[in-house]
C-alpha positions, -999 to 999 in steps of 0.1 A, spaced: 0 0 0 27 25 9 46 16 -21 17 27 -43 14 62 -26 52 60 -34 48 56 -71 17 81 -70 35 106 -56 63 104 -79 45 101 -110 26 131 -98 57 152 -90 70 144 -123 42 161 -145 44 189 -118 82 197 -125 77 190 -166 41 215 -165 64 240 -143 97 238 -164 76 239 -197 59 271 -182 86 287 -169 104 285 -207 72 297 -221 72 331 -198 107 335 -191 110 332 -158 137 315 -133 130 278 -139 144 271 -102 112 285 -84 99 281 -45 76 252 -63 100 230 -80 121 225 -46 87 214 -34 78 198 -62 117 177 -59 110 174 -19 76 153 -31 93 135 -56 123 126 -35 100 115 -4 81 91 -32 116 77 -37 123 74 3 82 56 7 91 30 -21 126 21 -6 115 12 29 
């Protein structure tokens, strides 16, 4: 059960950090925004939920 919460959250982090990269090239702005370091903290506590 905790394994698929893992995957979900990762999978979910992952279109969050693509949609935000993508917009971020199509306005110009810093790519490396307050949200992607949550979006990576998400993705990385995915990884951490899968592991163990």
């Amino acid at each position: 059960m905790i394994t698929l919460l893992g995957i979900g959250l990762i999978v979910l982090a992952i279109f969050a950090i693509v949609g935000n990269i993508s917009n971020s090239k199509q306005f110009g702005r810093k790519i490396m925004s307050d949200k992607l370091i949550f979006y990576i903290l998400i993705l990385i506590g995915g990884i951490v939920l899968i592991i163990f």
